[in-house]
PDB file of N, CA, C and O in Angstrom:
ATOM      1  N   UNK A   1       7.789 -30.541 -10.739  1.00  0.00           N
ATOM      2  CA  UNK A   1       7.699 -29.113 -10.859  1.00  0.00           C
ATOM      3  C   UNK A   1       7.134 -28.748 -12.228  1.00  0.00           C
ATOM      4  O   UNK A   1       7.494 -29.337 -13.247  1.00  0.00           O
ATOM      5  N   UNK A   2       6.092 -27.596 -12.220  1.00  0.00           N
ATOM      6  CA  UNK A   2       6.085 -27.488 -13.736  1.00  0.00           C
ATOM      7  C   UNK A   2       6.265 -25.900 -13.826  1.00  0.00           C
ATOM      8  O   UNK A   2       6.590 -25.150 -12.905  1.00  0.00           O
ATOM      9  N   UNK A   3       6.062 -25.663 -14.759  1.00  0.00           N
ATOM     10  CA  UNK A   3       6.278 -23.874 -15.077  1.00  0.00           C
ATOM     11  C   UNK A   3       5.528 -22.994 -13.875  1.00  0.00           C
ATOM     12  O   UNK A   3       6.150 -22.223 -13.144  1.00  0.00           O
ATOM     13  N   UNK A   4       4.135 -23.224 -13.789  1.00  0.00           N
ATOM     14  CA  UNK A   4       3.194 -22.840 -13.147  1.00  0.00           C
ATOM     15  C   UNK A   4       3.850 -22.586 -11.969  1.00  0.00           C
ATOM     16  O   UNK A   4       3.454 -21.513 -11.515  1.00  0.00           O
ATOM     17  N   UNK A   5       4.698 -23.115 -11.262  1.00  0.00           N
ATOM     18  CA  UNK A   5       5.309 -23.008 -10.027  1.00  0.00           C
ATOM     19  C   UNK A   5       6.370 -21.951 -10.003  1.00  0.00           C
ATOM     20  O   UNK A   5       7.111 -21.853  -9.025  1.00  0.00           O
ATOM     21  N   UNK A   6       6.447 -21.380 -10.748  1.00  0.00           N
ATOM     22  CA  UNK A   6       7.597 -20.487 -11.274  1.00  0.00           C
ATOM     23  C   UNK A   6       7.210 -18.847 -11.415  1.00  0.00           C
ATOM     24  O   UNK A   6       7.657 -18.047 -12.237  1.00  0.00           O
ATOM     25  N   UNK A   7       6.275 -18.628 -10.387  1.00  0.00           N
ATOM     26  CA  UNK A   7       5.672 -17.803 -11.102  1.00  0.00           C
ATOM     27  C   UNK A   7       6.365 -16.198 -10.748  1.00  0.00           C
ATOM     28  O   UNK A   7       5.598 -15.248 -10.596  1.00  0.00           O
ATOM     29  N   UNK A   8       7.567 -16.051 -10.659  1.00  0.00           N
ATOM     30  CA  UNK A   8       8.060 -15.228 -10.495  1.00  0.00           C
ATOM     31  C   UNK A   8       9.572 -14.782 -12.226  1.00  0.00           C
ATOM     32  O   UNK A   8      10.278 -13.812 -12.501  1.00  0.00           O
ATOM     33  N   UNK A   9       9.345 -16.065 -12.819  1.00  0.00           N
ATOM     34  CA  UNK A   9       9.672 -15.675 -14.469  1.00  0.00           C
ATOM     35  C   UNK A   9       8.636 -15.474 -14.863  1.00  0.00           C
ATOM     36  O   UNK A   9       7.498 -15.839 -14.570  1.00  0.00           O
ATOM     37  N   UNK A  10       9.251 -14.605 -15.855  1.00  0.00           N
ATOM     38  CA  UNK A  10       8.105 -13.630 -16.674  1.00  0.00           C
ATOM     39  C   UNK A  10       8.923 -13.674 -18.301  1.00  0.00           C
ATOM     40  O   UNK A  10      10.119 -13.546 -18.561  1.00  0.00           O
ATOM     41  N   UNK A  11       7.961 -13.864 -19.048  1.00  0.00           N
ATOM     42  CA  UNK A  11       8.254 -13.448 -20.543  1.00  0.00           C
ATOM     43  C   UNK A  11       7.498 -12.354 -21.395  1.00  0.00           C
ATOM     44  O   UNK A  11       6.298 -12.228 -21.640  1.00  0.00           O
ATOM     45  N   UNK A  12       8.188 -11.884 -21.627  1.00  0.00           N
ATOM     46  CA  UNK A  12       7.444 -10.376 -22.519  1.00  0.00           C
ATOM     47  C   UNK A  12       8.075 -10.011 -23.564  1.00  0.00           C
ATOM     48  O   UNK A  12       9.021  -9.224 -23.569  1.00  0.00           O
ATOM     49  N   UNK A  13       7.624 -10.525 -24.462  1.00  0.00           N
ATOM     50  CA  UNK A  13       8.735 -10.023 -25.483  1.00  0.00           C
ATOM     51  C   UNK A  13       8.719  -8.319 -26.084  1.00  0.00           C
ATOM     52  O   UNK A  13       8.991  -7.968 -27.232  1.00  0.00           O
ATOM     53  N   UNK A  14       8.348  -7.502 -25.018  1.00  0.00           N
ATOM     54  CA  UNK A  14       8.817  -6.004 -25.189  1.00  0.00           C
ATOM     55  C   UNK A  14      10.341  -6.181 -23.970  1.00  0.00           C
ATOM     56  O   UNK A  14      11.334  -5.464 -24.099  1.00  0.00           O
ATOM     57  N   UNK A  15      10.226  -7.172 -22.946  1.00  0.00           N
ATOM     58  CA  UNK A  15      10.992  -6.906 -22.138  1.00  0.00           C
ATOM     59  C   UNK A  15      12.736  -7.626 -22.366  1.00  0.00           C
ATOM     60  O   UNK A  15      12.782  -8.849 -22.499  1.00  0.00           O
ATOM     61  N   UNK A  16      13.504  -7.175 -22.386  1.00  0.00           N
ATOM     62  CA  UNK A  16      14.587  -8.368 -22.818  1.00  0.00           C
ATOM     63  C   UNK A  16      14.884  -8.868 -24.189  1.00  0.00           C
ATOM     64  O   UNK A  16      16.016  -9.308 -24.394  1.00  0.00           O
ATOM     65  N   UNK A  17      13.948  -8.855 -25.221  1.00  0.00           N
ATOM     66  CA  UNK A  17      13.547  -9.367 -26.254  1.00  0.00           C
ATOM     67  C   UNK A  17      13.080 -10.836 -25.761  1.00  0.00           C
ATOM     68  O   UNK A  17      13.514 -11.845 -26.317  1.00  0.00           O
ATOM     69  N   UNK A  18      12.003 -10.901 -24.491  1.00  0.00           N
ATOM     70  CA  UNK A  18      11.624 -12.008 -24.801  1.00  0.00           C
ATOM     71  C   UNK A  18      12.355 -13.125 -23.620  1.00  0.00           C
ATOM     72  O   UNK A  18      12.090 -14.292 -23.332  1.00  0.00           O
ATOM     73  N   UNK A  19      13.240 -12.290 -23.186  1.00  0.00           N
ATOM     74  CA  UNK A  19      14.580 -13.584 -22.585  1.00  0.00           C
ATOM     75  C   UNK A  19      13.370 -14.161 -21.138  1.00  0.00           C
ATOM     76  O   UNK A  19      12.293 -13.655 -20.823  1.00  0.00           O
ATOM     77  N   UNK A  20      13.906 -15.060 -20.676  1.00  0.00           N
ATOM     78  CA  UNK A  20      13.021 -14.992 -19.523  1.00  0.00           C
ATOM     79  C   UNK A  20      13.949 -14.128 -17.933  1.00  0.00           C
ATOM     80  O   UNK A  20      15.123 -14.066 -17.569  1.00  0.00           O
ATOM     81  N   UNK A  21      12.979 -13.742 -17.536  1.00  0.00           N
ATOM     82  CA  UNK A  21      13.144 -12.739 -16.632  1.00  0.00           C
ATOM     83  C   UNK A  21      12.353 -12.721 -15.156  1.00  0.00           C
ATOM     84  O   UNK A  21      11.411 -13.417 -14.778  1.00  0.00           O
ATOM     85  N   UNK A  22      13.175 -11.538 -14.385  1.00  0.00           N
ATOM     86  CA  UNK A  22      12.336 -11.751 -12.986  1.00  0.00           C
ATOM     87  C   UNK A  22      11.852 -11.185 -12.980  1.00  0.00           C
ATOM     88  O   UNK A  22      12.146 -10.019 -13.246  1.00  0.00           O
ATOM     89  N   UNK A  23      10.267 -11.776 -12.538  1.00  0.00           N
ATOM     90  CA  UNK A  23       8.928 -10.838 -12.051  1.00  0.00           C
ATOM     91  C   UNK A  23       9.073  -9.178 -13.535  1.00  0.00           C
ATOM     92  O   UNK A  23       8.958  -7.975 -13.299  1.00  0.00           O
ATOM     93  N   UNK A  24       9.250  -9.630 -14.423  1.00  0.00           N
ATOM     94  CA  UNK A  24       8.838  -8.875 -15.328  1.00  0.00           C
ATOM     95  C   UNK A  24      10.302  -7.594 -15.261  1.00  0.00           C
ATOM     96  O   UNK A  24      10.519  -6.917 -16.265  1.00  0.00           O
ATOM     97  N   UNK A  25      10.954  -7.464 -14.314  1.00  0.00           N
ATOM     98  CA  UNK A  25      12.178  -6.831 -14.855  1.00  0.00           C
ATOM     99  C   UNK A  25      13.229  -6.797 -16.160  1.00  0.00           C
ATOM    100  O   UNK A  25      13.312  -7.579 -17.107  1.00  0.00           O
ATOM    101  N   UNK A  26      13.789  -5.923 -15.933  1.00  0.00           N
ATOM    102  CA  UNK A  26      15.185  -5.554 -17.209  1.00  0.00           C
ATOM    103  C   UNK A  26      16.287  -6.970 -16.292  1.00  0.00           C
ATOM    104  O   UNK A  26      17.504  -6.793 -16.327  1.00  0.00           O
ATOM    105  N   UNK A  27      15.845  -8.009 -15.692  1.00  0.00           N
ATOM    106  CA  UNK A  27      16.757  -8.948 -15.015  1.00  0.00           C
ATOM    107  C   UNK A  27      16.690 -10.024 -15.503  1.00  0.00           C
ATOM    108  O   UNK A  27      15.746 -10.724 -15.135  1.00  0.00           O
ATOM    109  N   UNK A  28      17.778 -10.656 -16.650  1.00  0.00           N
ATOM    110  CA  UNK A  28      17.304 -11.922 -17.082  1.00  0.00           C
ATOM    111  C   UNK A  28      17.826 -13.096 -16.155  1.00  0.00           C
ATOM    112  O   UNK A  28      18.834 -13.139 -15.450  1.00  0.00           O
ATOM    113  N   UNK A  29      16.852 -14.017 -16.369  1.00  0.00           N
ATOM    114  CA  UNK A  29      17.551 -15.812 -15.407  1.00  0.00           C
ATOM    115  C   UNK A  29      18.868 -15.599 -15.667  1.00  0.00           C
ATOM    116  O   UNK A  29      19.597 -15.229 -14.746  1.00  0.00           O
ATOM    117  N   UNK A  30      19.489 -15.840 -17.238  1.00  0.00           N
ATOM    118  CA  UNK A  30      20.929 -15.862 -17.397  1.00  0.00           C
ATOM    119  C   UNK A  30      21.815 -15.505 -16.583  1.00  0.00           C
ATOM    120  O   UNK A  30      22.753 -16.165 -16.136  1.00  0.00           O
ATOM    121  N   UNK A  31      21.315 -13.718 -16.249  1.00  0.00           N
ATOM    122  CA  UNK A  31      22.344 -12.856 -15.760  1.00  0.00           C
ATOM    123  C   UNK A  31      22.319 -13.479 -13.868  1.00  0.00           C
ATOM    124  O   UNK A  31      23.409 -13.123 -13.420  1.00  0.00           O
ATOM    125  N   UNK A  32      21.868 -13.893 -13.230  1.00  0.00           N
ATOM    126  CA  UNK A  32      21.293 -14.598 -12.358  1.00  0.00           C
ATOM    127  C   UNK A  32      22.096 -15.810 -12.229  1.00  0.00           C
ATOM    128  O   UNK A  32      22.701 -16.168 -11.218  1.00  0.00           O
ATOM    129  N   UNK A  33      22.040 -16.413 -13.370  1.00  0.00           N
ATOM    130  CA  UNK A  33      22.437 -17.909 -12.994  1.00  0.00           C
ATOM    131  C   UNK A  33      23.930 -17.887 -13.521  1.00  0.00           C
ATOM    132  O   UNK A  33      24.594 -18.916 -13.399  1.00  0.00           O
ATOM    133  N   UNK A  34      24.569 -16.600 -14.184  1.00  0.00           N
ATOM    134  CA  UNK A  34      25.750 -16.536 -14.627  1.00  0.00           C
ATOM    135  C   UNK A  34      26.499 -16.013 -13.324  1.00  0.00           C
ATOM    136  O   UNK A  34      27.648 -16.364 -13.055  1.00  0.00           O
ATOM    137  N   UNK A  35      25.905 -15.324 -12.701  1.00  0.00           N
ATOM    138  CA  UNK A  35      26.553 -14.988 -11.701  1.00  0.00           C
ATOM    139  C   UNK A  35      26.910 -16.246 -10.304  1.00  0.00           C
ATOM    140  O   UNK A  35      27.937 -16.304  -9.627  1.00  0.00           O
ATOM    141  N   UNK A  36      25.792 -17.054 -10.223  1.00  0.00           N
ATOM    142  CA  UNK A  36      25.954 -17.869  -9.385  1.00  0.00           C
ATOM    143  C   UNK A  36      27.218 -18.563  -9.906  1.00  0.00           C
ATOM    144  O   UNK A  36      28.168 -18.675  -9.132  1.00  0.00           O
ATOM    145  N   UNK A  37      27.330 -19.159 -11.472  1.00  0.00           N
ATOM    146  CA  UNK A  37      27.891 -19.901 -12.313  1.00  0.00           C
ATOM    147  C   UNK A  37      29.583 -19.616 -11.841  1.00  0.00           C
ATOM    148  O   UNK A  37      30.567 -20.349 -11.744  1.00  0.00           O
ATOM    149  N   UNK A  38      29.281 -17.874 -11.569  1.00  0.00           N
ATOM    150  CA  UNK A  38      31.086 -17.766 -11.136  1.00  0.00           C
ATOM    151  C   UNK A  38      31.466 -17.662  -9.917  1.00  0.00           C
ATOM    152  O   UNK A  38      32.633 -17.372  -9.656  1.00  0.00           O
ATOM    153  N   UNK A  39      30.274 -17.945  -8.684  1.00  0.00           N
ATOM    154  CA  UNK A  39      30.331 -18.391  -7.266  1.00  0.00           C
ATOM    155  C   UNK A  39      30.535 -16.455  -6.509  1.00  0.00           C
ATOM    156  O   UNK A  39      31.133 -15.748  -5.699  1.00  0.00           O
ATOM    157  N   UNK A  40      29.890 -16.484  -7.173  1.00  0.00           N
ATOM    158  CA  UNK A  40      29.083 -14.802  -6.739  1.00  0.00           C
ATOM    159  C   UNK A  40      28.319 -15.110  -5.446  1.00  0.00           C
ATOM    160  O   UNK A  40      27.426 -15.957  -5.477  1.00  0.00           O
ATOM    161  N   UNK A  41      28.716 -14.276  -3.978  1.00  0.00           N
ATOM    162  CA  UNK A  41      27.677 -15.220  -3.411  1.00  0.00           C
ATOM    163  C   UNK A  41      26.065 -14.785  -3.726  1.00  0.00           C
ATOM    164  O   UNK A  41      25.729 -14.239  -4.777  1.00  0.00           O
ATOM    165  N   UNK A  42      25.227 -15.090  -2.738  1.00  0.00           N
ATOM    166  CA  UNK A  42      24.073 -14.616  -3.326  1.00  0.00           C
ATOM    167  C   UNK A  42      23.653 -13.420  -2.542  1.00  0.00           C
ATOM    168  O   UNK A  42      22.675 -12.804  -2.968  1.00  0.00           O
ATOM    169  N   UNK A  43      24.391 -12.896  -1.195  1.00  0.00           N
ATOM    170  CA  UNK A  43      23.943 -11.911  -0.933  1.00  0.00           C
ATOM    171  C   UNK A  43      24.987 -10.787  -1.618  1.00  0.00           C
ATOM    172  O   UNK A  43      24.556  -9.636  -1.564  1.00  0.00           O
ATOM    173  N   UNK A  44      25.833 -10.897  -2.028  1.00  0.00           N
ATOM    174  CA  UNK A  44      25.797  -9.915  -2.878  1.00  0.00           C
ATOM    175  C   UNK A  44      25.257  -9.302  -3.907  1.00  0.00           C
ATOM    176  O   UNK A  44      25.033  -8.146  -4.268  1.00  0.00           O
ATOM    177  N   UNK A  45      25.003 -11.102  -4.540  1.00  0.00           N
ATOM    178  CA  UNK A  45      23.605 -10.728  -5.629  1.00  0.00           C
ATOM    179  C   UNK A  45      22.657  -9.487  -5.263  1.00  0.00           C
ATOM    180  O   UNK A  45      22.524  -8.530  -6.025  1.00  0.00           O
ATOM    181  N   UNK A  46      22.070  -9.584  -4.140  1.00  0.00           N
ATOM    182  CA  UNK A  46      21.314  -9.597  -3.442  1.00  0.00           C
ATOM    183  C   UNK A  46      21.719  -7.710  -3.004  1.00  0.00           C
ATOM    184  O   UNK A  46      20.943  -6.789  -3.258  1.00  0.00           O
ATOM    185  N   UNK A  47      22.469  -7.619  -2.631  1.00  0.00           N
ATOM    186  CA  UNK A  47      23.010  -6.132  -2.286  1.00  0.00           C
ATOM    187  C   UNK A  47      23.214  -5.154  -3.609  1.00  0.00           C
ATOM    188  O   UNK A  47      23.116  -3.927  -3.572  1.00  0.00           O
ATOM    189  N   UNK A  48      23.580  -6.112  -5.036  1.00  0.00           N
ATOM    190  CA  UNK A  48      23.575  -5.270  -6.100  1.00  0.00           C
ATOM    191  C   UNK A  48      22.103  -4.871  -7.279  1.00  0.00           C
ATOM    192  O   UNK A  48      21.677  -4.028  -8.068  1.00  0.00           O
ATOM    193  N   UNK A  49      21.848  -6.031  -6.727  1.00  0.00           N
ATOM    194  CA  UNK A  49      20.490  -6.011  -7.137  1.00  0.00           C
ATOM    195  C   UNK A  49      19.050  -5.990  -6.010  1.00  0.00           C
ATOM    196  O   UNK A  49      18.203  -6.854  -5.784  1.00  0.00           O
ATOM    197  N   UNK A  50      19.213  -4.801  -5.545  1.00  0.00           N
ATOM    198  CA  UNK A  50      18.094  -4.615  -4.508  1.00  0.00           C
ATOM    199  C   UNK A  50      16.808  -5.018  -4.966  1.00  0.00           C
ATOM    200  O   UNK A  50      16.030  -5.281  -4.049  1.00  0.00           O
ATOM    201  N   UNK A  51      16.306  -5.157  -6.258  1.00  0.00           N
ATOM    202  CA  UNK A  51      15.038  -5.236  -6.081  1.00  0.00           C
ATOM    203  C   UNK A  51      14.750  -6.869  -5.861  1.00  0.00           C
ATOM    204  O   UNK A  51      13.631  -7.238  -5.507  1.00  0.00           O
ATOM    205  N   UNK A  52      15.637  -7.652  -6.052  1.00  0.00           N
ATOM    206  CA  UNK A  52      15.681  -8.895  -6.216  1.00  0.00           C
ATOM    207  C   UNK A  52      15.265  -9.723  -4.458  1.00  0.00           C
ATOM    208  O   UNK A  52      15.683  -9.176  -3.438  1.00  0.00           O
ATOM    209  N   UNK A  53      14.863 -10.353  -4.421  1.00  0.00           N
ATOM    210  CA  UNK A  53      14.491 -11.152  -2.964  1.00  0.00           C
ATOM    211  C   UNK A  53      15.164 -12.701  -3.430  1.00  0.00           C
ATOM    212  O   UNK A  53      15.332 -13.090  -4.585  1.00  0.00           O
ATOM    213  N   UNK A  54      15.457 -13.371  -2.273  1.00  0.00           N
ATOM    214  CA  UNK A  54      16.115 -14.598  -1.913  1.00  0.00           C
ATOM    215  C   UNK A  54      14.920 -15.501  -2.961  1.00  0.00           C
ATOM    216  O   UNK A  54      15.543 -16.428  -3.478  1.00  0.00           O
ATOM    217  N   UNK A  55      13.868 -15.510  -3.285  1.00  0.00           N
ATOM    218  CA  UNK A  55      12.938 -16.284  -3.998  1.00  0.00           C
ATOM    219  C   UNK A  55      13.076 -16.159  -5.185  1.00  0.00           C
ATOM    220  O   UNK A  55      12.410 -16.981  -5.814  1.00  0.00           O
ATOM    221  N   UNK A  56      14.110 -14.955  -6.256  1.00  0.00           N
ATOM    222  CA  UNK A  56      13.618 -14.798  -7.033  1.00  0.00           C
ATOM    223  C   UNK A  56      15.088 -15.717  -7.695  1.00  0.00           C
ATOM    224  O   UNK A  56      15.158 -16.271  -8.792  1.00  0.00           O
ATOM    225  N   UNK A  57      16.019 -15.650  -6.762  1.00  0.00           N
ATOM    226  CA  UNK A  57      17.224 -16.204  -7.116  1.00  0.00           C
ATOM    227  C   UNK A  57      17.061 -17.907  -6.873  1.00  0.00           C
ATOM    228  O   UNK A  57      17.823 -18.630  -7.515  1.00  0.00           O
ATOM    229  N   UNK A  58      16.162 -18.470  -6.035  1.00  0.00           N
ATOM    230  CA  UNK A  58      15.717 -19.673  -6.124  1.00  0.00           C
ATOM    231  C   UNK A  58      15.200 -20.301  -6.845  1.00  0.00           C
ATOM    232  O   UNK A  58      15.321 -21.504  -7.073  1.00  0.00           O
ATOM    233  N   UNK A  59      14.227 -19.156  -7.517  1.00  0.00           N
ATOM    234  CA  UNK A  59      13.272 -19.871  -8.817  1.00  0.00           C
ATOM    235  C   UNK A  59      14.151 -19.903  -9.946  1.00  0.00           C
ATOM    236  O   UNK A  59      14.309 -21.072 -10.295  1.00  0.00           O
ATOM    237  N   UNK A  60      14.798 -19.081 -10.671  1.00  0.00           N
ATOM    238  CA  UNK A  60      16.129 -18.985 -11.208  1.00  0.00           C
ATOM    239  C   UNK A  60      16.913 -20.114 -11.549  1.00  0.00           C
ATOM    240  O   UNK A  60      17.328 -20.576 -12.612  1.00  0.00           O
ATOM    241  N   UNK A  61      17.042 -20.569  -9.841  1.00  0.00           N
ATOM    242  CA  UNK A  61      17.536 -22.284  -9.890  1.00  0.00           C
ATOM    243  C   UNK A  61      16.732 -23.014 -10.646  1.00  0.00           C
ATOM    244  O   UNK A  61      17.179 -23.658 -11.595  1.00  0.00           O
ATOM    245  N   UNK A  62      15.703 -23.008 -10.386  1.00  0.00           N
ATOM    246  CA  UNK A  62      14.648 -24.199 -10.453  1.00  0.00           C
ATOM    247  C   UNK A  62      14.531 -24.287 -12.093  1.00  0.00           C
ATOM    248  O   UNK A  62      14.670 -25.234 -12.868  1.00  0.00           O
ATOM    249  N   UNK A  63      14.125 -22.496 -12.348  1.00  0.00           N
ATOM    250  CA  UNK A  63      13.974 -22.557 -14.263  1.00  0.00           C
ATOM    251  C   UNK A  63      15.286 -23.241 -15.153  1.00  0.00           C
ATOM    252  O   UNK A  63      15.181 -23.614 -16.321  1.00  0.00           O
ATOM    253  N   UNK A  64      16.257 -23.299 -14.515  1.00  0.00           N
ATOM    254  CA  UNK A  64      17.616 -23.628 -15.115  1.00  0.00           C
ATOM    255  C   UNK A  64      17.387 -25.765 -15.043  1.00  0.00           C
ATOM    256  O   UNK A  64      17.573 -26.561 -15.964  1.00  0.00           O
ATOM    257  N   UNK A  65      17.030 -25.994 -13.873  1.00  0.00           N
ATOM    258  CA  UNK A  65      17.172 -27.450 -13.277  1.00  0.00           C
ATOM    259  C   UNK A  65      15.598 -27.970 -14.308  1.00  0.00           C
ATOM    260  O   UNK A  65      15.569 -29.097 -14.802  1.00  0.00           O
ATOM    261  N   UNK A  66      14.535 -27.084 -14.480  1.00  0.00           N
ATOM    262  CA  UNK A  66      13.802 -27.751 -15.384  1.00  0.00           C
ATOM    263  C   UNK A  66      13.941 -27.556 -16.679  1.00  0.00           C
ATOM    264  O   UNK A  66      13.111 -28.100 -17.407  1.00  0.00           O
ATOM    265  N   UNK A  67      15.079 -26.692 -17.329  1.00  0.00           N
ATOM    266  CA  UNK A  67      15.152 -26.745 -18.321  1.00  0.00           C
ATOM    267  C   UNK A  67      16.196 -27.995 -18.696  1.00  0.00           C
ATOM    268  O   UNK A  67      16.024 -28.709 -19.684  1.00  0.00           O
ATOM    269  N   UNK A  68      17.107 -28.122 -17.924  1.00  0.00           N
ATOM    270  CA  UNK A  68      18.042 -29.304 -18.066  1.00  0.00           C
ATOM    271  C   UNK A  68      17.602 -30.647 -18.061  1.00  0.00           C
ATOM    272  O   UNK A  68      18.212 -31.638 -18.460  1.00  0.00           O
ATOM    273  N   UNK A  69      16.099 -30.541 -17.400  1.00  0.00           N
ATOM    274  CA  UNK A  69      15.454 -31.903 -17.654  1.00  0.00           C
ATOM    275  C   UNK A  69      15.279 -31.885 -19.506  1.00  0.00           C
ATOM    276  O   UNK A  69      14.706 -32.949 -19.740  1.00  0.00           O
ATOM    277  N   UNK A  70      15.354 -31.658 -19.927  1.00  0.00           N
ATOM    278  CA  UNK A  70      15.332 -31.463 -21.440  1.00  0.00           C
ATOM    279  C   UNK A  70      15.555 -33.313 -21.955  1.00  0.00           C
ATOM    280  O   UNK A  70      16.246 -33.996 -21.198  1.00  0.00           O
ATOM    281  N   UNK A  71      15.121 -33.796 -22.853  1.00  0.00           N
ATOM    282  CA  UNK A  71      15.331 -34.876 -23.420  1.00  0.00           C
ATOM    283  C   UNK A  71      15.681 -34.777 -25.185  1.00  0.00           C
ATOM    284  O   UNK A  71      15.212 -34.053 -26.064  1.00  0.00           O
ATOM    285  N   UNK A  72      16.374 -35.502 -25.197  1.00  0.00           N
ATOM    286  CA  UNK A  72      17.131 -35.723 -26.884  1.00  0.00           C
ATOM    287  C   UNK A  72      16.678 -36.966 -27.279  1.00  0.00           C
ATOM    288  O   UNK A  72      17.116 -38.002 -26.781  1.00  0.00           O
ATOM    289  N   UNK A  73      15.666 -36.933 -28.308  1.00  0.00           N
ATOM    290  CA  UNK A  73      15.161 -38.250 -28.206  1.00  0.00           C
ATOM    291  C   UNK A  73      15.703 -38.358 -30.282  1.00  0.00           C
ATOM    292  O   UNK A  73      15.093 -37.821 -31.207  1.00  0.00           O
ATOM    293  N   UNK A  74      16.777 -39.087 -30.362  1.00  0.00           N
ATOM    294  CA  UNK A  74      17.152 -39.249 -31.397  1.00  0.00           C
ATOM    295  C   UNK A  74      16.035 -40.502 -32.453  1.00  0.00           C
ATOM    296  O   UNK A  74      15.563 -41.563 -32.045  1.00  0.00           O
ATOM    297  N   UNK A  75      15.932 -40.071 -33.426  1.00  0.00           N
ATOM    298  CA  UNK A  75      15.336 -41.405 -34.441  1.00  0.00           C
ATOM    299  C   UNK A  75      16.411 -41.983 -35.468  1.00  0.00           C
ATOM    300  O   UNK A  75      17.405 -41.392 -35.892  1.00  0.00           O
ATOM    301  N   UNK A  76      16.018 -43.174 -35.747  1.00  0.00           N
ATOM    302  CA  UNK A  76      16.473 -44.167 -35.884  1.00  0.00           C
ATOM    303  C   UNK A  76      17.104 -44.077 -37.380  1.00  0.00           C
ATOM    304  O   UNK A  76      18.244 -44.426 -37.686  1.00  0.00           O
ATOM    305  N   UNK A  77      16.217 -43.587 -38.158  1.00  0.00           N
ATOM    306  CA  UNK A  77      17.219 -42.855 -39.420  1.00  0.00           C
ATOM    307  C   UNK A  77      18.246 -41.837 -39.375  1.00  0.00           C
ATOM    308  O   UNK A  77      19.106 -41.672 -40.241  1.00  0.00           O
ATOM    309  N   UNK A  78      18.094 -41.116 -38.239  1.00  0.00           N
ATOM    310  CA  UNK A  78      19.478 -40.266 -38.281  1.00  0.00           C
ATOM    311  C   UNK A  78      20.114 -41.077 -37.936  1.00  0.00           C
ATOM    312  O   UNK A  78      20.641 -41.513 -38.960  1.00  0.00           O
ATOM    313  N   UNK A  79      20.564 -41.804 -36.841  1.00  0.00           N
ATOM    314  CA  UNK A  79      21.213 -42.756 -36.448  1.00  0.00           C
ATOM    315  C   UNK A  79      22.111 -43.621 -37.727  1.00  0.00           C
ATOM    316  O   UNK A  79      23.269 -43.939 -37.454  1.00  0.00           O
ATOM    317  N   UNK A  80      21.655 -43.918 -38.849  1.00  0.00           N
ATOM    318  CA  UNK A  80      22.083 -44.490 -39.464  1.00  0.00           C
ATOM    319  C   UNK A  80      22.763 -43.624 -40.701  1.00  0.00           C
ATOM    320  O   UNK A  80      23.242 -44.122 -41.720  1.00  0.00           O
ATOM    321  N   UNK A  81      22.725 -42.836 -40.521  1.00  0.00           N
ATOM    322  CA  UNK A  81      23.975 -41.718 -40.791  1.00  0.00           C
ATOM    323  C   UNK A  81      25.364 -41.251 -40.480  1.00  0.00           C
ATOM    324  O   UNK A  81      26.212 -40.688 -41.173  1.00  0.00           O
ATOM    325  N   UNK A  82      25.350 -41.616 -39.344  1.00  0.00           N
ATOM    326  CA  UNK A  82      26.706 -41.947 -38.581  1.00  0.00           C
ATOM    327  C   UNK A  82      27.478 -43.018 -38.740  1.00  0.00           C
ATOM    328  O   UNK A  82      28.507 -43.140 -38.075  1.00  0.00           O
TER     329      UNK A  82
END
């Protein structure tokens, strides 16, 4: 997956300050993935946030699952600090 596939986050830094967001709304991923986080289902999501569609809460997933691909690639002099 890469960003490009995502194309329903949006960054603007007039919007949010920047946060990433849906399709250019006042809706950040966070608020999205915080809600799933507390087993919100999603059609309620979905009922409180009308403008939102079943895709936008999917990609959401996806921006969260490629950000967690994240790597920590430590060097070898910090290491020897510990």
């Amino acid at each position: 997956m890469t960003l490009k596939q995502l194309d329903r986050i949006t960054f603007n830094s007039k919007i949010m300050a920047g946060q990433a967001c849906i399709r250019g709304m006042r809706i950040p991923v966070s608020l999205i993935l915080n809600l799933l986080a507390n087993e919100k289902p999603i059609e309620e999501i979905l009922e409180e946030y009308p403008d939102l569609e079943r895709e936008d809460i999917h990609q959401c997933l996806l921006y969260a699952s490629w950000l967690a691909r994240e790597q920590v690639h430590y060097f070898e002099l910090i290491e020897q600090w510990r």
